[in-house]
C-alpha positions as a printed Julia matrix, in Angstrom:
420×3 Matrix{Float64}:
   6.47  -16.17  128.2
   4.27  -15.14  131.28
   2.5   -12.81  132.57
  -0.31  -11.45  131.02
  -3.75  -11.29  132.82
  -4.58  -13.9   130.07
  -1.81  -16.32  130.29
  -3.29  -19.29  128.41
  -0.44  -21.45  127.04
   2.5   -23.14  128.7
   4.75  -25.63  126.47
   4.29  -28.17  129.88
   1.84  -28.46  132.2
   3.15  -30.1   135.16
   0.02  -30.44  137.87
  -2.87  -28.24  136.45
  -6.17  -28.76  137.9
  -7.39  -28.56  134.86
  -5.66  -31.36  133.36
  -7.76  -34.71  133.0
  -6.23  -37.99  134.04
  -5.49  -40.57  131.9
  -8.32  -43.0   133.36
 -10.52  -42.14  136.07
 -13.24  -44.09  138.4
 -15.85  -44.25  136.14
 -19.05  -47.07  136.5
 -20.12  -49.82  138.91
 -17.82  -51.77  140.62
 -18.21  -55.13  141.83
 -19.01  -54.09  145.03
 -23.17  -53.74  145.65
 -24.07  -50.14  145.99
 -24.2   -49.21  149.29
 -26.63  -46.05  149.03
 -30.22  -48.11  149.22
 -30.09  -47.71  152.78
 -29.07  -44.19  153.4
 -30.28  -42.29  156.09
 -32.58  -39.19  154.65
 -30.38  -35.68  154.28
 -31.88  -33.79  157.43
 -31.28  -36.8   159.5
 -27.41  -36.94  158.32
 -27.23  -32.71  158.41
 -28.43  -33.08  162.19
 -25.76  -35.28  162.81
 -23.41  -33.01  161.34
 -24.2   -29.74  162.55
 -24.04  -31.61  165.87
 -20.59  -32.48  165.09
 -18.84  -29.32  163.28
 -17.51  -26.54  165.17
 -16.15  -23.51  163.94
 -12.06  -22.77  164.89
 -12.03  -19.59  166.44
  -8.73  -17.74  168.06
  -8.7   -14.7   170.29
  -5.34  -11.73  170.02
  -5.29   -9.0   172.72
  -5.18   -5.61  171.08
  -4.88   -3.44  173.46
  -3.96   -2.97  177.26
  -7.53   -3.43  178.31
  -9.31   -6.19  179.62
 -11.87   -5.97  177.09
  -9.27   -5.01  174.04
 -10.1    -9.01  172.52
 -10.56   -9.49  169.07
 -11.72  -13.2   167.96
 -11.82  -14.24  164.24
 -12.82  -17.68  162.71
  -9.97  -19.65  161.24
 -11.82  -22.68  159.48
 -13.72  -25.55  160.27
 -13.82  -29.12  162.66
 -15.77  -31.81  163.23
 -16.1   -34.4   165.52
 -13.99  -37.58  165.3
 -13.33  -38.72  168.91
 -14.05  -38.32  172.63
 -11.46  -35.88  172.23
 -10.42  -35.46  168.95
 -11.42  -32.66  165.68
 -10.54  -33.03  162.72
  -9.35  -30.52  159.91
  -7.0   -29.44  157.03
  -3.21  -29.18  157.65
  -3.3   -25.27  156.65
  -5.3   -24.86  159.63
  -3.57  -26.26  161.98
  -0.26  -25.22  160.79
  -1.58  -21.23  160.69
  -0.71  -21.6   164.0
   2.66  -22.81  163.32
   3.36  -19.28  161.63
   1.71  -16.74  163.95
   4.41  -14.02  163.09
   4.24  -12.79  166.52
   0.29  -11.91  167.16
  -0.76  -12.39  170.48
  -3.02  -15.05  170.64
  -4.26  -15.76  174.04
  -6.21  -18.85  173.18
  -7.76  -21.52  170.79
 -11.43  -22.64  170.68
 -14.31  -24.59  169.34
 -17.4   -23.47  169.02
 -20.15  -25.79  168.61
 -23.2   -25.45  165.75
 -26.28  -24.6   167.22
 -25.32  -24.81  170.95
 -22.68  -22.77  171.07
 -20.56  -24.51  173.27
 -16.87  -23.86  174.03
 -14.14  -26.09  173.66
 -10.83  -25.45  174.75
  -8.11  -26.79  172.07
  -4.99  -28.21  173.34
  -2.24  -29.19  170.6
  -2.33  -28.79  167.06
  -1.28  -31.78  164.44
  -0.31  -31.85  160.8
   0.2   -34.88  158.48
   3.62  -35.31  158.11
   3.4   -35.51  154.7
   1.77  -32.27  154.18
   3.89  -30.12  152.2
   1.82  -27.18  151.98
   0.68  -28.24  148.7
  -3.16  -28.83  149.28
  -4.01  -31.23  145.88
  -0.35  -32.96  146.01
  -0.1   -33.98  149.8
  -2.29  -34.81  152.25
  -4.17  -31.64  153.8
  -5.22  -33.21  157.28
  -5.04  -31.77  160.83
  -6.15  -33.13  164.17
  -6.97  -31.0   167.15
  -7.34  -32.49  170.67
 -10.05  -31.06  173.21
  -9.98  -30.42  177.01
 -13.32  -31.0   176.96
 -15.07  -34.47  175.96
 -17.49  -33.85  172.72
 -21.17  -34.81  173.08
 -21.43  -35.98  169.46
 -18.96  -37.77  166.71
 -19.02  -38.45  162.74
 -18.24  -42.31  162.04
 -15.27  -42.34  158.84
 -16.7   -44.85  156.04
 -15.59  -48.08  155.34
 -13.5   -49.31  152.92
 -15.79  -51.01  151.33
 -18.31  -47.63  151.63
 -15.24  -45.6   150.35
 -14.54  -47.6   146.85
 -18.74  -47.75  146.89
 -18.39  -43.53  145.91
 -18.76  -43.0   142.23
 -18.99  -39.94  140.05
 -22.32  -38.02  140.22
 -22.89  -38.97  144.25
 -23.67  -36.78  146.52
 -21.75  -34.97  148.96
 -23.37  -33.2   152.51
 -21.3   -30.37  154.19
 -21.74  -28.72  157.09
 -19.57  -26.1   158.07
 -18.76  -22.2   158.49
 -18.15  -20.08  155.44
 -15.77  -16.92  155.76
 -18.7   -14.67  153.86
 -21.43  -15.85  156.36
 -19.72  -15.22  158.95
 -18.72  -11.59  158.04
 -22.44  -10.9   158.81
 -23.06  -13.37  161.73
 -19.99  -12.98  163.37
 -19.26  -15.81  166.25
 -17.8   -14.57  169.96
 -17.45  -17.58  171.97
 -19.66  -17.68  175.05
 -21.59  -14.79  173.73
 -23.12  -15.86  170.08
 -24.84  -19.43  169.02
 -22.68  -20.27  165.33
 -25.24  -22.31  163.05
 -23.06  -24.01  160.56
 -24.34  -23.39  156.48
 -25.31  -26.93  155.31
 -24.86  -27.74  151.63
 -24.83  -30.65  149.08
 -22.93  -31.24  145.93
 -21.7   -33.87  143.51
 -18.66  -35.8   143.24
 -17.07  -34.39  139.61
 -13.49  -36.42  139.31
 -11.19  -38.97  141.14
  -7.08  -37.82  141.42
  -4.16  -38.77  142.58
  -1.39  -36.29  143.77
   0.46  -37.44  141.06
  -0.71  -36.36  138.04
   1.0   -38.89  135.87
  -1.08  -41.69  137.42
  -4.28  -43.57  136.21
  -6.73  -43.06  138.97
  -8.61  -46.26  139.94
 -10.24  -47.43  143.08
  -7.33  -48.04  145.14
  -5.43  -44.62  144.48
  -7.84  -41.87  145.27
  -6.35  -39.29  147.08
  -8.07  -36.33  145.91
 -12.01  -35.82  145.95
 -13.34  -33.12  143.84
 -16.99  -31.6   144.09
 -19.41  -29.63  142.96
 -20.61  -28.11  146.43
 -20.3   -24.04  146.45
 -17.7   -23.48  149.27
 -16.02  -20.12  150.14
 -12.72  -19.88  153.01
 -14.21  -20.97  156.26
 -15.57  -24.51  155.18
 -11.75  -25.52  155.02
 -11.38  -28.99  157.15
 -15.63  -29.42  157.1
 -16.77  -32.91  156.81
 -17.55  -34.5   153.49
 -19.98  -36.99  153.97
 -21.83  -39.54  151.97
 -24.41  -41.86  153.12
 -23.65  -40.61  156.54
 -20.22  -41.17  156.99
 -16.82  -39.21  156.62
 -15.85  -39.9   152.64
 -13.53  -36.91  152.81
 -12.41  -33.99  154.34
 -13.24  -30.39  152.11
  -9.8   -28.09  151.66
 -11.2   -26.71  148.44
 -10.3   -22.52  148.73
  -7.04  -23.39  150.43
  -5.72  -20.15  151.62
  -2.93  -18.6   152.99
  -4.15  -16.74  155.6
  -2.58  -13.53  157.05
  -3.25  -11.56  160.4
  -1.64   -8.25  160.99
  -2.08   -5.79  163.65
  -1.94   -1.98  162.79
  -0.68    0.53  164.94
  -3.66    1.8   166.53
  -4.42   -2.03  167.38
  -6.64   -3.14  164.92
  -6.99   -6.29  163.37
  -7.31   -7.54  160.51
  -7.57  -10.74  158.56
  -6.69  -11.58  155.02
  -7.0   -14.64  152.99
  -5.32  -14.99  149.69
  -7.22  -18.08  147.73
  -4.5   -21.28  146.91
  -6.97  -22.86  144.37
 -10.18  -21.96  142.94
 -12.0   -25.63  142.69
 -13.81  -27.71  144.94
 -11.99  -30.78  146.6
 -11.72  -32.68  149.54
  -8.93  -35.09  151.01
  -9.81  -38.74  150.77
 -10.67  -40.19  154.09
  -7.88  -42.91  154.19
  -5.63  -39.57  154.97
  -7.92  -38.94  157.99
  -8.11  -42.63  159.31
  -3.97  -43.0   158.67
  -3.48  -39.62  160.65
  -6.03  -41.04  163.81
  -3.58  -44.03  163.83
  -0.8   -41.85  163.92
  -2.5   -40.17  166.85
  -3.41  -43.34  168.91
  -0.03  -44.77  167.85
   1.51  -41.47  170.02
   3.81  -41.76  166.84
   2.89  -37.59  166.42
   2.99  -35.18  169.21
   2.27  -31.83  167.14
   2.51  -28.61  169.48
   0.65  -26.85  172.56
  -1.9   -24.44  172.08
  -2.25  -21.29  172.1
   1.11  -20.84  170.17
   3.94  -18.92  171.1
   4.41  -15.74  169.43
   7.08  -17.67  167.05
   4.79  -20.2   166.1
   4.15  -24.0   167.29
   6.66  -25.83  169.45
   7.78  -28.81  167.37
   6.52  -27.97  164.02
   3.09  -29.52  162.31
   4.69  -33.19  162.31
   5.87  -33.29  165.85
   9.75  -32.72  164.94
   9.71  -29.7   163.45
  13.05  -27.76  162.43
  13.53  -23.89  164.15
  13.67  -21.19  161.77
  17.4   -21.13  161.63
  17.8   -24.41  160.29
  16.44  -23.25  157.04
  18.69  -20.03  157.11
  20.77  -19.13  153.91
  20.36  -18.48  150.14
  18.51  -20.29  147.54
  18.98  -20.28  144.04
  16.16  -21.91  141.78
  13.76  -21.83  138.59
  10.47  -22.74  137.64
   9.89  -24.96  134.91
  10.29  -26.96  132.39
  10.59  -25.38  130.16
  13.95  -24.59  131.25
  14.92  -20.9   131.73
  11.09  -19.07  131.53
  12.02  -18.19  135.35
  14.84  -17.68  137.83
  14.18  -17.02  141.5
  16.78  -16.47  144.4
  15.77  -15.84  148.04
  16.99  -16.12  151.48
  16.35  -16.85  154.96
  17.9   -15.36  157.91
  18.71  -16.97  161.31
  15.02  -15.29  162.25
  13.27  -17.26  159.89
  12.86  -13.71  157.75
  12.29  -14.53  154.42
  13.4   -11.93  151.09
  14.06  -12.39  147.64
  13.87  -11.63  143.72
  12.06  -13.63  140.76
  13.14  -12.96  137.2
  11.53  -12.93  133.9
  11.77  -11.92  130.19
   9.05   -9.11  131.52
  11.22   -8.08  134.3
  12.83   -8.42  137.83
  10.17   -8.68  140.55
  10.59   -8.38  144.4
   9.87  -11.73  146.3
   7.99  -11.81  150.17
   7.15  -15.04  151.82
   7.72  -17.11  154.72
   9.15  -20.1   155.76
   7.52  -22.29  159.21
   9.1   -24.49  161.74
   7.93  -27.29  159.78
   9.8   -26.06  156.62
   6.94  -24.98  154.78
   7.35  -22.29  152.29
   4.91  -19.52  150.64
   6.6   -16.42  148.46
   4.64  -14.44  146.22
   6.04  -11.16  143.95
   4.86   -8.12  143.63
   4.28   -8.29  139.22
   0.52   -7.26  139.45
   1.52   -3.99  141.55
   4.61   -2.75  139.27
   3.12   -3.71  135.8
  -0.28   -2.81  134.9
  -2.75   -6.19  133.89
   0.1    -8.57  135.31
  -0.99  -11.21  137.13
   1.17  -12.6   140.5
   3.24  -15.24  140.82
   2.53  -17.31  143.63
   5.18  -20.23  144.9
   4.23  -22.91  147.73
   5.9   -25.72  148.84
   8.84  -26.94  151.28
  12.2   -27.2   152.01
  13.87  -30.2   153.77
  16.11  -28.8   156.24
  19.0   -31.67  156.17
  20.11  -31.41  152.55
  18.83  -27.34  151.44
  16.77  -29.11  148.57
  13.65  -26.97  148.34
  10.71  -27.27  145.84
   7.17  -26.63  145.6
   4.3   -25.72  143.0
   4.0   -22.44  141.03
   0.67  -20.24  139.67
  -0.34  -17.26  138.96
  -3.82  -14.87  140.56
  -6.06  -12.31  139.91
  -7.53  -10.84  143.15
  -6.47  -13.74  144.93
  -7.73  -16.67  142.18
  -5.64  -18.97  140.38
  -6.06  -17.86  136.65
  -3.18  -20.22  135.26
  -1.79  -23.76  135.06
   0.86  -24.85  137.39
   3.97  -25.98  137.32
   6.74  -27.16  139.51
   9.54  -25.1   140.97
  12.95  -26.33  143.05
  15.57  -24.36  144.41
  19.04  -25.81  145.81
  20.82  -24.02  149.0
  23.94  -22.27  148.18
């Protein structure tokens, strides 16, 4: 049933992206369109280039004092005296630093430069690690006070947005900056500023008719790479959405002559962005001191109390798990498990074969395996699993696809797994 380079079919398709919704926002609403008075798009691209910084994070590789390496997570912007905003899968890299030694977290500022210390970390709690089913929102918090600050639309602005409007972004993509690399207090970052279209409404349900008051998911037509993750969307000036399209997981390793390297294995291969409701519902969470997330720089086993604020440790997701992918029924069978370290192992069976799982599991529960199909059979594709496990009961489930070089090249569909 799977796993051809050209997978094409599946009998169900649970959450594809490229699935259309029953209904979706389509035409003028009652409310007047709010675009007449729009500031011009170098007067709003000032504002944000003022306003984005790019997340950069600094391992010791050697005994030295110079041996420092800094690479470029992602993106922030602006949203407080204090306060940047971002995707979850940011801040919860962090979370799951595997033991590199990072020795500290900064912002650097477009176009000044500037250096901002960062000080905790915060994921949505309802971030699953599922970037187009859950909200994909992060917060980081500043030592120093920020000289400029994006405004989040209204309400009113937000049910305004219609299909065809255009999106401004401002932020720091991962191919740029392999030629312009940025070393904080040494190199000026000037963030890549770039306009698109609004191409569909969704919901992280699937099964829902998307209307007006049910938007979660923004998707767009601006041409992204990883390194724009958490940049401002913005129409008409304001903060309509938050881009996460080319979700990664991202993987630092440090060889044994000390050098580092970076990797980033693509989650998605469209363009969306997180509706800004998530952002202005996570700022309340914030100002509510209802979410502590965890101290910066990390410890070598990842973030103090997980993205949330009450993460689990590693051993509390410790044991074996049994599970499938589907419907239809039986096309799969996976069984991995997690040792009182948090290591993660496993196996994933199919018609084609018996694979060998590797993954991870966070502090926050969150849970990325992937097999090893496209290395033992020849034009296979891999299987790639994300989602969660709640810690309390053992139930663990998630969302399953397939890559080619690191893009998604078929549907998805759901997975679960039960502890044994």
């Amino acid at each position: 049933m799977r796993r051809s380079a050209s997978l094409k079919t599946k009998a169900v398709r649970t959450a594809t992206f490229a699935m259309t919704v029953a209904a979706m926002l389509t035409g003028c609403t009652s409310t007047p369109n709010l675009s007449s008075n729009c500031p011009s798009n170098s007067e709003t691209f000032a504002k944000l280039n003022a306003a984005a910084y790019a997340v950069v994070f600094s391992v010791r590789v050697g005994p030295g004092e110079n041996d420092i390496q800094y690479l470029t997570l992602g993106t922030a912007f602006a949203i407080g005296d204090r306060l940047l905003a971002t995707n979850a899968h940011v801040t919860e890299f962090f979370n799951d630093v595997g033991g590199i030694p990072i020795e500290e977290v900064v912002a650097v500022q477009s176009g000044t430069g500037e250096v901002v210390t960062l000080l905790r970390a915060l994921t949505h709690p309802d971030y699953t690690g599922d970037p187009v089913a859950s909200p994909d929102i992060g917060l980081f918090t500043t030592q120093e006070e920020l000289p400029s600050k994006l405004t989040i639309a209204t309400d009113a602005e937000l049910s305004d947005l219609d299909l065809g409007d255009d999106l401004l972004l401002s932020g720091f993509p991962g191919d740029v900056q392999e030629l312009f690399e940025i070393t904080p207090g040494v190199t000026v970052p000037q963030a890549t500023s770039l306009t698109g279209q609004i191409s569909a409404f969704r919901n992280h349900d699937t099964q829902q008719v998307v209307d007006t008051d049910n938007i979660d998911v923004i998707q767009h037509q601006i041409p992204t790479t990883p390194g724009t993750s958490g940049s401002a969307l913005v129409r008409c000036g304001k903060v309509a959405a938050v881009h996460n399209a080319g979700t990664v997981t991202i993987i630092v390793t440090v060889d044994a002559q000390g050098n580092l390297t970076q990797d980033r294995t693509a989650a998605a291969n469209n363009n969306f962005g997180v509706h800004a409701k998530y952002l202005r519902e996570m700022i309340g969470l914030f100002e509510d001191n209802s979410i502590q997330g965890f101290e910066l720089p990390p410890t070598s086993d990842g973030g103090n109390n997980g993205g949330g604020g009450g993460g689990q440790q590693g051993t509390a997701f410790s044991g074996t798990y049994v599970g499938s992918v589907g419907p239809p029924a039986n096309q799969n069978t996976f069984t991995f498990t997690i040792d009182n370290n948090g290591a993660f192992s496993g196996t994933s069976t199919w018609a084609t074969g018996t694979f060998t799982l590797t993954g991870s599991v966070n502090v926050a529960g969150t849970v990325n395996f992937s097999d090893n199909a496209n290395v033992l059979i020849q034009n296979f594709n891999q299987g790639t699993y994300t989602g969660s496990i709640n810690a309390t009961t053992g139930a663990a489930s998630g969302q399953y696809f397939e890559t080619d070089n690191g893009a998604q090249v078929s549907d998805t569909f759901s997975w679960t797994a039960t502890r044994q």
